[in-house]
C-alpha positions in Angstrom: 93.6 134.9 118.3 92.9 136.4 114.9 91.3 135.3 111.8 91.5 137.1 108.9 89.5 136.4 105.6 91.4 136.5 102.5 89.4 139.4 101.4 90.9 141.6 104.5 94.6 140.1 103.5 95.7 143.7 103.7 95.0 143.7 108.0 97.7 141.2 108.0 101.0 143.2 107.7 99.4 145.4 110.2 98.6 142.8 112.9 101.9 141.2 112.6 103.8 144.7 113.2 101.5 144.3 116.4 103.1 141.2 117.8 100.6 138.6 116.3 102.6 135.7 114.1 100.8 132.6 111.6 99.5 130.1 113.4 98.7 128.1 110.9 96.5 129.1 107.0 93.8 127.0 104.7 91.9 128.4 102.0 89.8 131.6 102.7 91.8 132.6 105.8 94.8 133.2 108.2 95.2 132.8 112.0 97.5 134.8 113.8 98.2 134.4 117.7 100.0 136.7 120.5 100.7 135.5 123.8 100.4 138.4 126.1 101.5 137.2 129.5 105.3 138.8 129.4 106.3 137.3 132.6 105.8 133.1 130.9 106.1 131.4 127.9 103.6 130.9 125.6 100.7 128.1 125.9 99.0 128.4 123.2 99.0 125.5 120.8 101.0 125.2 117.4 99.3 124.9 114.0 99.0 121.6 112.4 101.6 119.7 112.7 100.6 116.1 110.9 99.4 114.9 108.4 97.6 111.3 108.0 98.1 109.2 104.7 96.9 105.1 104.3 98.0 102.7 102.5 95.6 100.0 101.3 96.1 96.2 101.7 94.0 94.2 99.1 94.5 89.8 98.9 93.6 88.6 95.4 90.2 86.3 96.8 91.7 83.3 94.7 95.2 83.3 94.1 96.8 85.0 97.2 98.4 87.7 95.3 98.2 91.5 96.6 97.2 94.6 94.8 99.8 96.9 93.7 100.5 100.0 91.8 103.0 101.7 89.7 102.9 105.6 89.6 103.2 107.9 86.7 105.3 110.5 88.5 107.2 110.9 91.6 110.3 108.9 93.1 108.4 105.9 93.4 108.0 106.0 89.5 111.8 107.0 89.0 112.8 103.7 90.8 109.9 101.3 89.1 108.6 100.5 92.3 105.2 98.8 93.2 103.6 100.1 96.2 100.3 99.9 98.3 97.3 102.8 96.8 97.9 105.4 99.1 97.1 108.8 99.4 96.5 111.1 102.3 93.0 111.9 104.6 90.8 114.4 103.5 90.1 117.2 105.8 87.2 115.2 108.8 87.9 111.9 106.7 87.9 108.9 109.0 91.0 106.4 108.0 88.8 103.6 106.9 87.1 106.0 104.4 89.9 107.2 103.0 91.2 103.8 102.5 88.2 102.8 100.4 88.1 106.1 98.5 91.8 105.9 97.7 91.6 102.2 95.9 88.6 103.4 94.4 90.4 106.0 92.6 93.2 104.6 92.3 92.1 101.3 90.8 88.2 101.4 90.4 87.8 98.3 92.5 85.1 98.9 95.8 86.1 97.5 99.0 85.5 97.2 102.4 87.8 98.2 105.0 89.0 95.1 107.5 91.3 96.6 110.3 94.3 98.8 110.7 97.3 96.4 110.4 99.7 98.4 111.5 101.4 102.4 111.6 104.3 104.3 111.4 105.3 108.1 112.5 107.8 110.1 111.0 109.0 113.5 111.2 110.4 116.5 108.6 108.5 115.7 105.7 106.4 118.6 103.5 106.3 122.2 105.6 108.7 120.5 108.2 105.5 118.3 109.2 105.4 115.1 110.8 103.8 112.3 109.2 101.3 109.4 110.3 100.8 106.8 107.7 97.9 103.7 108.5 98.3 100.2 106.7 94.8 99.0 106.2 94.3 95.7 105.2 91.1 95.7 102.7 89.0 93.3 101.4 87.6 93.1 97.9 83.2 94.1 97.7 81.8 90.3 97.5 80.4 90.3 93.6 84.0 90.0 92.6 84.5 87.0 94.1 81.0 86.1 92.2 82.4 87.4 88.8 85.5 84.8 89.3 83.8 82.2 90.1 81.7 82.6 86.7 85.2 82.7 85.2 85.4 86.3 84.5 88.5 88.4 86.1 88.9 91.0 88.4 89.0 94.3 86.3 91.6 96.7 87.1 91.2 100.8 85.9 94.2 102.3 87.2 93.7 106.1 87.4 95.0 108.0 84.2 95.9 110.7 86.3 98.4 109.4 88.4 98.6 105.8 88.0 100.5 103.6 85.2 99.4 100.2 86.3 97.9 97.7 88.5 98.2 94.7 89.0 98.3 91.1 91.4 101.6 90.5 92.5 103.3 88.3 95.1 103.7 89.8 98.5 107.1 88.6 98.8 108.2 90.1 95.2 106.5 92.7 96.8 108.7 92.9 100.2 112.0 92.2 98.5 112.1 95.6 96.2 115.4 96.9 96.9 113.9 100.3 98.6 111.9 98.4 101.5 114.9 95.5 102.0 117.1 98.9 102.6 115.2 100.1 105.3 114.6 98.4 109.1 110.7 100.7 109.2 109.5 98.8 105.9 110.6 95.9 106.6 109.1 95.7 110.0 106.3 96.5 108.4 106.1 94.4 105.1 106.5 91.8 107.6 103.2 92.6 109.8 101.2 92.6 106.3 102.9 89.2 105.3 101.3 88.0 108.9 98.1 89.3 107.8 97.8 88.2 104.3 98.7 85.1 105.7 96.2 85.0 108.3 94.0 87.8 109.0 91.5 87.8 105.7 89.6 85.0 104.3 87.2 84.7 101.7 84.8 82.6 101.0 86.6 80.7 98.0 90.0 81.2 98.9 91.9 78.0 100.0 93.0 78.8 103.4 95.2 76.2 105.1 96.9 76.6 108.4 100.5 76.7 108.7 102.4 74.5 111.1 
């Protein structure tokens, strides 16, 4: 194994015409490996090779509805479509914090994280990586459910950067976009949050009945 500070980026060519090859880079430095055993393959573990994104679940307290975004840029914003916030983990950032810092951004609201609902893996996405991606259903910090009852609404600041709107929608507007009905993943897993809209939050005002 070596490491090699940006600032001694001129080793590099050298170590590699010694047999060494990436292991995997981040800002401030390279790693380079060799396996030196000749007569068996090589043990030593590959770089990276995932990355971790949520995407955050949030019920409306009073009228059911779900919390959904439009982006400003992207392919989700070529086809219109309202999505989950999402975003990816920070570097040592737990899922449930990044689920709570992503709608925070992304919408201004503060919430608590409730439970993962469900995942999904999938492989050859940016740098050939796989990718792990966490539903996590959400629920809203309790003075906005004070602020409605007093009459007042639920304030949404989407994120100038990279978000054109937000707003409540129906979950099953929500499920029927033409790019999750296309695909057997989504809609296993629009189903599994329609399950836990449907039972798996309550709040305090909300008018939960049980269904028969």
């Amino acid at each position: 194994w070596i490491r090699i500070r940006t600032d001694h980026a001129r080793l590099v060519p050298a170590t590699a015409c010694h047999g060494f090859d990436f292991q995997h880079a981040e800002p401030g430095q390279v790693v380079l490996t060799k396996w030196l055993p000749k007569e068996s393959a090589s043990r030593l573990p590959h770089g990276p090779t995932h990355q971790v994104g949520i995407g955050a679940l949030v019920m409306h307290p009073f009228t059911g509805k779900m919390l959904a975004v439009q982006e400003r840029t992207g392919p989700a914003a070529a086809r219109k479509l309202w999505k989950m916030p999402t975003g990816l983990t920070d570097p040592g950032e737990d899922i449930a914090q990044a689920a709570v810092r992503e709608l925070r951004e992304e919408t201004g609201l503060e919430c608590v994280f409730d439970r993962i609902i469900c995942f999904r893996q999938a492989h050859g996405g940016l740098f050939n990586r796989s990718d792990m991606f966490f539903v996590c259903l959400c629920r809203l910090a309790p003075h906005y459910e004070e602020k409605l009852r007093e009459g007042s609404e639920i304030e949404l600041l989407p994120q100038e950067e990279e978000i054109l709107c937000a707003d409540w929608i129906d979950m099953e507007d929500y499920a029927q976009q033409g790019v999750w009905k296309e695909s057997p993943l989504y809609k296993e897993m629009n189903g599994a949050m329609l399950k836990a809209a449907r039972h798996g939050i309550e709040y305090a005002g909300a008018d939960n009945k049980e269904e028969t």
